[in-house]
C-alpha positions as CSV (number, residue, x, y, z in Angstrom):
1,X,-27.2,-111.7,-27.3
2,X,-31.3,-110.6,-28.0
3,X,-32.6,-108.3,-25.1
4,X,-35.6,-110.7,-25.1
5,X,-32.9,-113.6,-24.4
6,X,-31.1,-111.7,-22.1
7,X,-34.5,-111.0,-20.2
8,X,-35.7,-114.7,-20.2
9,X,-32.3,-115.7,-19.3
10,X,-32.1,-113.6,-16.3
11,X,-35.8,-114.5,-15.4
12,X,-34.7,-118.3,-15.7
13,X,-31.8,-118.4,-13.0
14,X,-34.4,-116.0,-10.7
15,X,-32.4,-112.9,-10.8
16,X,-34.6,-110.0,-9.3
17,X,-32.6,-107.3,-8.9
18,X,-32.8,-103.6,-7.2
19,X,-29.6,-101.6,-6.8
20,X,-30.1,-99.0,-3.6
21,X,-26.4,-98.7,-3.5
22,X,-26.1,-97.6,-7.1
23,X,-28.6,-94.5,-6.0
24,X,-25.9,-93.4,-3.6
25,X,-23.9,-89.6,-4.4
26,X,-21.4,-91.4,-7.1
27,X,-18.3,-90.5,-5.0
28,X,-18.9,-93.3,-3.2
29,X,-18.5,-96.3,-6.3
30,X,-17.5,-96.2,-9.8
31,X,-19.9,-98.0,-12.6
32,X,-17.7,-100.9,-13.6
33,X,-18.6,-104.0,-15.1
34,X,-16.2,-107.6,-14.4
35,X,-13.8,-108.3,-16.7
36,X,-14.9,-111.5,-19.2
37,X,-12.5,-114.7,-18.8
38,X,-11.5,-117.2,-21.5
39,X,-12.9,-120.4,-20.6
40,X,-15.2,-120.5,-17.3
41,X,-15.5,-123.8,-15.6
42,X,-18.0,-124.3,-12.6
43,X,-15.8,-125.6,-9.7
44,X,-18.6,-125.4,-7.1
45,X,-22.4,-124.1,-6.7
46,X,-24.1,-123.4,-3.4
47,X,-27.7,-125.3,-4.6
48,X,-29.0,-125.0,-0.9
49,X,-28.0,-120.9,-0.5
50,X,-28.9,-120.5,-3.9
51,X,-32.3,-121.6,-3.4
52,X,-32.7,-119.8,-0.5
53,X,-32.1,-116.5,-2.5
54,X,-34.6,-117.6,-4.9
55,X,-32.6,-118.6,-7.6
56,X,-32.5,-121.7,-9.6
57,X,-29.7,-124.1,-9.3
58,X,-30.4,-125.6,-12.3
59,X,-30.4,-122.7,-14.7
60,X,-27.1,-120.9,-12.6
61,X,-25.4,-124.4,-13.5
62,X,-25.7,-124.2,-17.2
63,X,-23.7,-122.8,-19.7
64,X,-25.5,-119.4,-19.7
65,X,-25.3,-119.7,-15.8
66,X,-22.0,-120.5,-15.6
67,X,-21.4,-117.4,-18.0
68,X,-23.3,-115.3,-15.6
69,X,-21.3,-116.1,-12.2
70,X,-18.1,-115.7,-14.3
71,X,-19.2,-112.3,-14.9
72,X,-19.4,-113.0,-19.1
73,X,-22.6,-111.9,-19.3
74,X,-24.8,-109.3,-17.0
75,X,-28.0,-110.2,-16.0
76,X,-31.3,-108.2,-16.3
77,X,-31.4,-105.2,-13.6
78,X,-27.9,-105.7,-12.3
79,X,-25.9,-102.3,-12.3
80,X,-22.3,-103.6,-11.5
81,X,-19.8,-101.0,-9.6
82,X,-16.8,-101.1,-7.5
83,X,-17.0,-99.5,-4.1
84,X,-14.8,-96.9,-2.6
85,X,-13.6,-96.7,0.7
86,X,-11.0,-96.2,2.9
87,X,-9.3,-98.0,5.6
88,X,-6.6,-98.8,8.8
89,X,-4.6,-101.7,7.2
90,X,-2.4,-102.6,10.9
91,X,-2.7,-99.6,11.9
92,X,-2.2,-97.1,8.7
93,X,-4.3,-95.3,7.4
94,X,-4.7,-95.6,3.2
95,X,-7.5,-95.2,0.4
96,X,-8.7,-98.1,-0.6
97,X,-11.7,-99.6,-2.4
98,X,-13.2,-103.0,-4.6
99,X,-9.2,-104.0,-6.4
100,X,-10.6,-107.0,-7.6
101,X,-14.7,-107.4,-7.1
102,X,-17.6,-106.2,-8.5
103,X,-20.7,-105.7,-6.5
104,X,-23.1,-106.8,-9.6
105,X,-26.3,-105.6,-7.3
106,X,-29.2,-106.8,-4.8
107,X,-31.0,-109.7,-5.3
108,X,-34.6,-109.3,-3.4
109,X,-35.9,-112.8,-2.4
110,X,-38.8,-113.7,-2.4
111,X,-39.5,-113.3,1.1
112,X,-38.2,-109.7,0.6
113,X,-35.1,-109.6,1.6
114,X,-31.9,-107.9,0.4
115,X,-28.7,-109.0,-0.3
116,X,-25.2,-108.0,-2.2
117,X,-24.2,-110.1,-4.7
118,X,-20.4,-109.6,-5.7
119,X,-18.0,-110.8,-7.9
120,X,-14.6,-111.4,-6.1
121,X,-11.6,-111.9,-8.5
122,X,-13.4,-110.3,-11.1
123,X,-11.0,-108.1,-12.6
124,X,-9.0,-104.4,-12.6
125,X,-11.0,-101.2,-11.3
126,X,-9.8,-97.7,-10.4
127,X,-9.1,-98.5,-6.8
128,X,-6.6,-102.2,-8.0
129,X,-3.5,-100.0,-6.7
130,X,-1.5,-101.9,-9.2
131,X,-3.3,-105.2,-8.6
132,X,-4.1,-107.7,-11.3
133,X,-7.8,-107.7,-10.4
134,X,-7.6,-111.6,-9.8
135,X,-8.0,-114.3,-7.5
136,X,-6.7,-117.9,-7.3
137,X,-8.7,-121.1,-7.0
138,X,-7.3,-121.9,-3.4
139,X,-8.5,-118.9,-1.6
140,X,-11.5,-118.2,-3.1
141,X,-11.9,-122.0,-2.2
142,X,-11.0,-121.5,1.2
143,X,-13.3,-118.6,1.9
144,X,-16.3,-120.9,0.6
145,X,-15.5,-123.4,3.1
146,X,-14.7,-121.0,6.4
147,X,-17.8,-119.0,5.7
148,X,-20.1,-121.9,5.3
149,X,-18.7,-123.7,8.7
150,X,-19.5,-120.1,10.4
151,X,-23.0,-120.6,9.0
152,X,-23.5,-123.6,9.8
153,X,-22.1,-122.6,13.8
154,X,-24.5,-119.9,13.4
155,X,-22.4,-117.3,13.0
156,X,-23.7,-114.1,11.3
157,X,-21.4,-114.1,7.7
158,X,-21.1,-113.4,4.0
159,X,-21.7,-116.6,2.1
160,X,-20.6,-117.8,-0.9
161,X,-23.0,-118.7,-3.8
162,X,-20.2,-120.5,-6.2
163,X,-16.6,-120.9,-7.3
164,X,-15.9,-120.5,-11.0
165,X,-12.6,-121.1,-13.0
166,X,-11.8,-118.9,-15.2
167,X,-9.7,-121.2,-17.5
168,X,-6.7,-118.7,-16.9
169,X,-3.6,-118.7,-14.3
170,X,-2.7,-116.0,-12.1
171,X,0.9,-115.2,-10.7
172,X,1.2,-115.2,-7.3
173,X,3.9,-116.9,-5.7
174,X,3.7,-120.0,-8.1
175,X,1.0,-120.1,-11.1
176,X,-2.2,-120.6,-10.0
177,X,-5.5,-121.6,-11.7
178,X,-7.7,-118.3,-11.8
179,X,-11.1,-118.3,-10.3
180,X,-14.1,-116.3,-9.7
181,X,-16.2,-116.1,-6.3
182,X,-19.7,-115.1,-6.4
183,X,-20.2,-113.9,-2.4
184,X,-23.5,-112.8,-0.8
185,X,-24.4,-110.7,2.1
186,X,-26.3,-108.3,4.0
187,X,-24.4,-105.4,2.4
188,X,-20.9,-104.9,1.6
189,X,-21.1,-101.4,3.9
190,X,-17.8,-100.9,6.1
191,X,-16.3,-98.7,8.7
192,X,-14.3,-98.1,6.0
193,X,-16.5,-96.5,3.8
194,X,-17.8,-94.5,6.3
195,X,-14.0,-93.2,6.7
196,X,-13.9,-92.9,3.1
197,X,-16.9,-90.5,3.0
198,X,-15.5,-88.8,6.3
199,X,-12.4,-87.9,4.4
200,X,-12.7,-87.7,0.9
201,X,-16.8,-86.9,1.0
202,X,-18.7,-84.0,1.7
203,X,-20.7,-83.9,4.9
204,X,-24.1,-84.5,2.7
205,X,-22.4,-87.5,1.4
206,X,-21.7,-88.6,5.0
207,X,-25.4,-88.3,6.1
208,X,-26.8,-89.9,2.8
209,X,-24.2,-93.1,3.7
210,X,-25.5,-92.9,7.3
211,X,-29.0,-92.7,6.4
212,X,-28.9,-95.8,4.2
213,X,-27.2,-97.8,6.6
214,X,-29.9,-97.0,9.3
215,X,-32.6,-98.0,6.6
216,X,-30.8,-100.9,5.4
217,X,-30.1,-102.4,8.6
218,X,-31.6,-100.9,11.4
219,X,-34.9,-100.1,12.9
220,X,-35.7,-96.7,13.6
221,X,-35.0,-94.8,16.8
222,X,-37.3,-93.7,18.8
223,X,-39.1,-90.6,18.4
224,X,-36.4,-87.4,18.9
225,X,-33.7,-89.4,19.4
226,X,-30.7,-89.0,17.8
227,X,-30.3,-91.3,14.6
228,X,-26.4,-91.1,14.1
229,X,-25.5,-91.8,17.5
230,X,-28.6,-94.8,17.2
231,X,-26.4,-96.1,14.3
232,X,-23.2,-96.2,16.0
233,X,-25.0,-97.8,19.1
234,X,-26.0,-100.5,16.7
235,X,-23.2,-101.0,14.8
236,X,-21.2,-101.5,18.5
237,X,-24.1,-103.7,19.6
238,X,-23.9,-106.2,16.8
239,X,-20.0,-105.9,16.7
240,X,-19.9,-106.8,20.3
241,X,-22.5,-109.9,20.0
242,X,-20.3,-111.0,16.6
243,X,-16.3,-110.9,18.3
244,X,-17.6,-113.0,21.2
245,X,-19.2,-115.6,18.9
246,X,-15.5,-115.7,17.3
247,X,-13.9,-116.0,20.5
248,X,-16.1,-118.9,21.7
249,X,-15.3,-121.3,18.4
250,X,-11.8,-120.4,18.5
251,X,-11.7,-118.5,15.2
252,X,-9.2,-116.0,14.4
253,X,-10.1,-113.4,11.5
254,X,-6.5,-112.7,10.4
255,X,-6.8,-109.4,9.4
256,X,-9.5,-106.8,11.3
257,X,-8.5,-104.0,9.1
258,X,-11.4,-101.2,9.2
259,X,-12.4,-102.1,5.7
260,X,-12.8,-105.8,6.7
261,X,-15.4,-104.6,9.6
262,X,-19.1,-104.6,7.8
263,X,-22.1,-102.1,9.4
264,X,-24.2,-105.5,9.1
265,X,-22.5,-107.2,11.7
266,X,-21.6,-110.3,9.5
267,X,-18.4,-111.9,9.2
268,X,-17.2,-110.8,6.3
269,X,-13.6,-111.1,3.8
270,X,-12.0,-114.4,5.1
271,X,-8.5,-113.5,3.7
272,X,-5.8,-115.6,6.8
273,X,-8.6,-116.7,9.0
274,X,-8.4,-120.2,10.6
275,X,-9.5,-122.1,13.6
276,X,-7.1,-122.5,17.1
277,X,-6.3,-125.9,17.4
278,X,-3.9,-125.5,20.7
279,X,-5.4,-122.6,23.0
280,X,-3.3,-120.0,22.9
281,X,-4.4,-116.1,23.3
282,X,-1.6,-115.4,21.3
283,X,-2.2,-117.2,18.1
284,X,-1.4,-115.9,14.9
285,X,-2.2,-117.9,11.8
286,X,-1.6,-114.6,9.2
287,X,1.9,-114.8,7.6
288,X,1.8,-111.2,7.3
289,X,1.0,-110.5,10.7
290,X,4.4,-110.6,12.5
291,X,3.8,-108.1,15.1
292,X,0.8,-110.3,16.2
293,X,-1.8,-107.3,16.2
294,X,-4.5,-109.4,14.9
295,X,-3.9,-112.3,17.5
296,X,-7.3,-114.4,18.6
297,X,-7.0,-112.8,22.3
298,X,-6.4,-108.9,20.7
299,X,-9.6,-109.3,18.4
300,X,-12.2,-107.8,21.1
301,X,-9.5,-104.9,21.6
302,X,-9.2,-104.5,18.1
303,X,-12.6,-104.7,17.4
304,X,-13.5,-101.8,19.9
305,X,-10.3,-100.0,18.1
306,X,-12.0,-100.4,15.0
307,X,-15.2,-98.8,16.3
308,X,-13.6,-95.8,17.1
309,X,-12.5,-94.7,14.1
310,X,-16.3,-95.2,13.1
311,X,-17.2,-93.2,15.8
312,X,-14.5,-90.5,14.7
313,X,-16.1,-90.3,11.5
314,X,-19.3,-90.3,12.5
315,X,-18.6,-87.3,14.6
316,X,-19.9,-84.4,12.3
317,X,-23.2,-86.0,12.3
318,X,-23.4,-87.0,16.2
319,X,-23.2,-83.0,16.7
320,X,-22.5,-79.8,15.3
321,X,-20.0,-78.8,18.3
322,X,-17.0,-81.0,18.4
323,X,-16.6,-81.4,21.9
324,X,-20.2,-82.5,22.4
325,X,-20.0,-84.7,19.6
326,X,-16.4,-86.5,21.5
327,X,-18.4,-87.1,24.6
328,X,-21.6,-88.8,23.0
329,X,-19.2,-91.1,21.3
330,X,-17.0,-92.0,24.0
331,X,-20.4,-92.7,26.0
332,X,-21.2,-95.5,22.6
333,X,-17.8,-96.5,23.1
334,X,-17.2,-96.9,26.4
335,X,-20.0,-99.8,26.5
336,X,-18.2,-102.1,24.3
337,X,-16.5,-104.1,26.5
338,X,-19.7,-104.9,29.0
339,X,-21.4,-105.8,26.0
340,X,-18.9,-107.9,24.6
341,X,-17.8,-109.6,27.7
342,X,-21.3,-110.2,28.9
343,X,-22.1,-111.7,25.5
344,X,-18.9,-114.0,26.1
345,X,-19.1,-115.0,29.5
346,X,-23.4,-115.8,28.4
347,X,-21.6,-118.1,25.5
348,X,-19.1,-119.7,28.1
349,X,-21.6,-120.5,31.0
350,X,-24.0,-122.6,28.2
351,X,-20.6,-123.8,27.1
352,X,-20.2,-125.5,30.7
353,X,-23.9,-126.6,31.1
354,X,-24.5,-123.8,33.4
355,X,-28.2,-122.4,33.9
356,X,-28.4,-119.1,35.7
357,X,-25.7,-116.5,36.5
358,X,-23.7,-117.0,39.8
359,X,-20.3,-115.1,40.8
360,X,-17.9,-117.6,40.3
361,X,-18.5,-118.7,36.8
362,X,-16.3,-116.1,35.4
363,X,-13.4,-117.6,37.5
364,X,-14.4,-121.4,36.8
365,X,-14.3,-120.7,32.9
366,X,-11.0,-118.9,33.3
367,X,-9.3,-121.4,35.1
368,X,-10.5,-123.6,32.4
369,X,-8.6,-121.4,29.9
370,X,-5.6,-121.3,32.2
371,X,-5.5,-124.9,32.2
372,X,-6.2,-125.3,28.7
373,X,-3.1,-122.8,27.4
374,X,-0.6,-124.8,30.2
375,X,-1.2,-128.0,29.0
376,X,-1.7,-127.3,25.1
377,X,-5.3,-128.2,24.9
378,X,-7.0,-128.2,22.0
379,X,-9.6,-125.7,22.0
380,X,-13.0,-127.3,20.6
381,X,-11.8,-131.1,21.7
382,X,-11.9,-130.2,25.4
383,X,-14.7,-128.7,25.4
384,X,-16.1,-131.7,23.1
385,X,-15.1,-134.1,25.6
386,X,-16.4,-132.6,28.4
387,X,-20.1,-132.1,26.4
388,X,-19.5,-136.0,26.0
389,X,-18.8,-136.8,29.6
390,X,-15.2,-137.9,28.7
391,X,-12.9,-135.3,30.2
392,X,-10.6,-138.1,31.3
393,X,-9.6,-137.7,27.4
394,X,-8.3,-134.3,27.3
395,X,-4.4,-133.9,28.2
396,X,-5.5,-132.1,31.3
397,X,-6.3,-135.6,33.1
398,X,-4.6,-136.4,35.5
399,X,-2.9,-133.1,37.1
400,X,-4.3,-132.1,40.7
401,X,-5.4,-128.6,38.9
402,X,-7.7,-129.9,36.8
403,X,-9.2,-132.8,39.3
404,X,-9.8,-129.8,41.6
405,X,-11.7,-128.1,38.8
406,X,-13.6,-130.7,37.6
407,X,-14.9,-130.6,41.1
408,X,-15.9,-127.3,41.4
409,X,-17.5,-127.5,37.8
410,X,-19.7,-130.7,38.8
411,X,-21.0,-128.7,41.7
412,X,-22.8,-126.8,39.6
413,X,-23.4,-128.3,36.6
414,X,-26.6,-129.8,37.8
415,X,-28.0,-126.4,38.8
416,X,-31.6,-125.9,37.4
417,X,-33.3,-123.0,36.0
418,X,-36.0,-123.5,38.6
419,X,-35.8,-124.8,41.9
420,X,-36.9,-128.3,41.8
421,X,-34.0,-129.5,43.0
422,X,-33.9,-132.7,40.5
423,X,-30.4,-133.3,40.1
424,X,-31.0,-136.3,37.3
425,X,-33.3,-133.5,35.4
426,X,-30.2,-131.0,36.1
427,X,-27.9,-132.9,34.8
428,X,-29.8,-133.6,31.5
429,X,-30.5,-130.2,30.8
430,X,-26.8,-129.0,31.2
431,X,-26.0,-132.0,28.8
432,X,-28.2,-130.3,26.3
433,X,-27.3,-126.6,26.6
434,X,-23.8,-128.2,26.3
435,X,-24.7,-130.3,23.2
436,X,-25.9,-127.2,21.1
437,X,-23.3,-124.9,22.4
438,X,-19.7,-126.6,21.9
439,X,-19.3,-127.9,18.4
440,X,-18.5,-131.3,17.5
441,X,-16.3,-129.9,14.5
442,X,-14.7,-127.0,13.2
443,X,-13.1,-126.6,10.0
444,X,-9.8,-128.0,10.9
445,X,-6.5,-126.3,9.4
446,X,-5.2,-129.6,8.0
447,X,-8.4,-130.4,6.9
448,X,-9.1,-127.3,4.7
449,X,-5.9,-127.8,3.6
450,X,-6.4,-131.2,2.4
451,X,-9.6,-130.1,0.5
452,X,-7.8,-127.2,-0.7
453,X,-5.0,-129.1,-1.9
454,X,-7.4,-132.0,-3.8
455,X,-9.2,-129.4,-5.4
456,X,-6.6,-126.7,-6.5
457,X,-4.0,-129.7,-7.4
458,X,-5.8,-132.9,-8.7
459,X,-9.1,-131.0,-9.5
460,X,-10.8,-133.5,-7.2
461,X,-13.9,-131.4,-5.6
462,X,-15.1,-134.9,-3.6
463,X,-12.9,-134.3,-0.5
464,X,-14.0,-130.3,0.0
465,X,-17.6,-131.8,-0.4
466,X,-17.1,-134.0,1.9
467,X,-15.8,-131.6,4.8
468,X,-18.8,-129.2,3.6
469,X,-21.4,-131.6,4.4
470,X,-19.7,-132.6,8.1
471,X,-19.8,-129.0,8.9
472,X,-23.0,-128.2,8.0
473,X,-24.6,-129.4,11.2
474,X,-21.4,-128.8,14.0
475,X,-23.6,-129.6,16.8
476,X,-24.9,-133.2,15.5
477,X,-22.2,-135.4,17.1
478,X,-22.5,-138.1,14.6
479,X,-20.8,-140.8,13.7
480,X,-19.6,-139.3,10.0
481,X,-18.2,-136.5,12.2
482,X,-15.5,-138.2,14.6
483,X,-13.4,-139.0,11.9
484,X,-13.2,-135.2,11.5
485,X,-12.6,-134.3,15.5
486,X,-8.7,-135.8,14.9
487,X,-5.8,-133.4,15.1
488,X,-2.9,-132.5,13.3
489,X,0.1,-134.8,13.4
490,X,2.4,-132.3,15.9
491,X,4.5,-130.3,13.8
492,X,7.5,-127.9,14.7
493,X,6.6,-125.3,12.0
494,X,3.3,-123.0,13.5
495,X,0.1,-123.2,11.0
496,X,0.6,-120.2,8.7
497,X,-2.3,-118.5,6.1
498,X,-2.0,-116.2,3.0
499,X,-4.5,-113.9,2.1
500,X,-4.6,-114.4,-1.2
501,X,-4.5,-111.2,-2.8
């Protein structure tokens, strides 16, 4: 291929790139570019997304597009590399780093923003551990769907741009059709890396890390202040605001290793993540996780777990004398939990319809819970029901418990911002907070499942397409979306994800 064609190419699909990672000290990535695949196929473009990162759908959907996302051919200013870092896989500590992706570079918009693009199942670099540097159809499927529902629930996440086949099969437990994801986001900077540079950097390679996440993602402190304890206030900050949002749709990452915890505060590697259906604290959906560290109710405790090792590598920088530096961190740490419960018990009052703050609504969305886990309750249903004025549907009708709490809910679900003491108006309101705050869907295990199985098996996209367009809108409460509000026929066998790799 002509530079000149290469150029107009690239200029034709929109690329516009600028690689601020790639000017990082090189201990921290090695220049590698995707391996090339024998016969790529596009399974599934992202027109909307695309668009929005000022590409063209069009030109990424030809053949020379298709080429491009299957990581064939390199577009103009991309400097592809694989990322080091290190990380606490439950629990233990290893060295880690991209086994099977490509960050290709950063695509400026143009509004101006910056984003990774990466290649995920793009092939063997230094840091495979033995790998095959490949990725089947089905997950790389099912992390297109579960990060597009958190989008559309408005849940800070990596996206995905498009699925390509790679005309090749992969061994895994069975043969599987290979297949290429092309995932965006904010950066792909972890507490991992961080703990990468802590260990296996030197201390300027720590601060340069640590200055470029500040740039890249966070304003400046204020005057005299100090910038590395700023970043790890941040960093705990978004963390905080991002595990509650989890907690209040019900999802369940699957694996919060360090290196799947971004700087950004974005949701990112979907590996064993899925939705509760029943409410249980103690819901595990990873097949790997048999000790049930990385249960939905351990997440927040995990997450702050996963901030302090970012803290304990942070520590040169926070001060020059240890000690010091221990007790400015703790002080970061220690405000964790208020964040993250006040962000969740905010999320659980709009949940209820409630306006205000008053004492008791801790209690009253507890006993909710309690209720909820007794009875096996689906999670978003009840709270679906109750948005619609139908709690007479949820399997908590009926028992004394939950006609007691219905009571004391209704008492103050009317309660107004002001004091005008319209009870109609009240009422309304608390209908509409509830409305935009409890989904109507979720991406239902059976029903990713069902699109996974259509598209990995009979090669039938239509049903995945289908589910994507319900959950791009969670809190419309149409008609097209009750079919999709149905559970699971009961089964003895508990749900159970793979991660793919």
């Amino acid at each position: 291929m002509t530079e000149t064609n290469h150029a107009s190419h690239a200029h034709e699909a929109g690329w516009n790139f600028d690689n601020s990672y790639a000017r990082l000290p090189e201990n921290l990535f090695t220049k590698q570019g995707p391996t090339p695949v024998r016969a790529p196929k596009l399974a599934i473009l992202n027109d909307k997304h695309a668009a929005a990162l000022g590409l063209s759908p069009g030109a990424l959907a030809s053949q020379e597009g298709i080429a491009t996302l299957a990581g064939n051919r390199i577009p103009e200013g991309a400097e592809p590399l694989a990322q080091a870092y290190g990380g606490h896989q439950f629990g233990y500590f290893n060295r880690l780093g991209d086994g099977r992706a490509v960050l290709l570079g950063e695509q400026i918009t143009p509004q101006g923003e910056r984003f990774d693009i990466q290649y995920k199942g793009s092939g063997r670099t230094p840091y495979s551990r033995g790998g095959d540097g490949r990725a089947g159809l089905g997950p790389m499927l099912r992390e297109y769907i579960i990060s597009e529902a958190m989008h559309g629930l408005g849940i800070p996440t990596t996206r995905s741009l498009a699925v390509v086949l790679t005309g090749e099969e992969i061994v895994r437990e069975s043969l599987e059709p290979g297949a290429i994801m092309t995932r965006v986001a904010a950066s792909h900077l972890r507490v991992g890396t961080f703990q990468f540079a802590a260990q296996w950097g030197t201390l300027e390679e720590l601060q340069a890390l640590a200055d470029y996440a500040l740039e890249r993602h966070y304003s400046e402190p204020a005057e005299g202040a100090n910038k590395y304890l700023h970043l790890l206030e941040q960093v705990v900050g978004r963390q905080a605001k991002l595990i509650a949002k989890w907690q209040l749709v019900g999802f369940v990452h699957g694996v919060m290793n360090t290196d799947n915890m971004s700087i950004s505060g974005e949701t990112i590697d979907y590996g064993p993540c899925a939705f509760l259906d029943t409410f249980d604290p103690a819901t595990v959906f990873s097949s790997i996780d048999a000790q049930g560290r990385y249960a939905y109710g351990n997440q927040p405790y995990i997450g702050a777990w996963n901030l302090a090792r970012l803290a304990e590598a942070l520590l040169p920088l926070l001060h020059e004398e240890q000690e010091q530096a221990l007790k400015l961190a703790e002080q970061v740490l220690a405000g964790f939990t208020e964040q993250y419960h006040g962000h969740w018990l905010a999320g659980m009052r709009a949940k209820l319809g409630l306006f205000g703050e008053e004492p008791e609504d801790e209690a009253l969305a507890s006993g909710l819970l309690t209720l909820m886990k007794e009875h096996r309750a689906d999670y978003t249903n009840t709270f679906r029901l109750l948005t619609l004025g139908k709690p007479e549907d949820t399997p908590l009708h009926g028992t004394s418990e939950f006609t007691d709490w219905l009571g004391k809910w209704r008492e103050r679900q009317g309660r107004l911002v002001n004091e005008s003491g319209d009870k109609a108006e009240g009422l309304l309101r608390s209908q509409e907070l509830m409305r935009r705050s409890n989904p109507a869907v979720i991406a239902r295990n059976h029903r990713v499942e069902e699109a996974l199985a259509a598209a990995a098996v009979q090669g039938d996209l239509g049903v995945m397409e289908r589910l994507l367009a319900v959950l791009a809108d969670p809190y419309a409460y149409s008609a097209e979306q009750e079919e999709y509000t149905s559970l699971p026929e009961s089964c003895d066998r508990p749900y159970r994800t793979f991660c793919g790799t």
